[in-house]
C-alpha positions, 0 to 999 in steps of 0.5 A: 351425769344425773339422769333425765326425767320425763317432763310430759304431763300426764294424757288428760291432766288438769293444769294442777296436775300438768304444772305438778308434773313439770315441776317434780321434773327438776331436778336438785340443785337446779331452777326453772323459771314460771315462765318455762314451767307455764310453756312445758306444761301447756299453760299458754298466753301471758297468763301462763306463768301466773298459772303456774303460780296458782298451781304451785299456791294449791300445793298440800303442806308437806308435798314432796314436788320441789315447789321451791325450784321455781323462781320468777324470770329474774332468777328471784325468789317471788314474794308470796303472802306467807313473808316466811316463805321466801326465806325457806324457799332460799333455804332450801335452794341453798342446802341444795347448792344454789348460790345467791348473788349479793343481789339476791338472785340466782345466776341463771345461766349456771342453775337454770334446768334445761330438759 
C-alpha cells in the first residue's frame, strides 16, 4: 500500500504555494481534478479551479511538482497555449500507467487520487 502524504498546504502559504503543495500530494499513477485541487487548497467560489490553472502555469521549467497530474473534470487533458504540452502531459501519464480512453479521457473512477 503506497503510503499517504500530507495534503495541508503550508500555515500562511499564498495560493501558489498552497496549489503546489496539494498537488506534490498526488501520487504516481493517479489524478486529481482543478476542481479538487482548488477545494484542498482553500481556493474557494468558481474561480477555484481556474486558480488552480494560473498557479500550475507559473510553475519553473523543470519542477519537480507532478503538474501533469492535474487533468479537468472530464478526466481530460486541458488545452493549454504550448500545443506540446498535452502531448507530454499524456506522455508522462502514460509511463506512469494511466490509460486513456479511445476517447482521450482518463477513467476517473479508477485513477482519480482520493486523500
Amino acid at each position: 500500500m503506497a503510503k499517504r502524504r500530507a495534503v495541508r498546504p503550508p500555515d500562511g502559504a499564498n495560493r501558489n504555494e498552497r496549489v503546489w503543495a496539494v498537488v506534490a500530494a498526488i501520487p504516481t499513477g493517479r489524478v486529481a481534478t482543478y476542481k479538487q485541487i482548488a477545494a484542498l487548497a482553500d481556493c474557494p467560489g468558481p474561480t477555484g479551479a481556474r486558480q488552480v490553472g494560473y498557479a500550475l502555469a507559473a510553475l519553473a521549467d523543470g519542477t519537480r511538482i507532478p503538474w501533469h497530474r492535474v487533468v479537468n473534470s472530464r478526466g481530460r487533458v486541458s488545452p493549454r497555449g504550448a500545443s506540446d504540452v498535452s502531448g507530454r502531459q499524456q506522455s508522462l501519464l502514460g509511463a506512469e500507467g494511466v490509460e486513456f480512453g479511445l476517447d482521450g479521457a482518463i477513467d476517473l473512477a479508477r485513477y482519480e487520487w482520493r486523500p
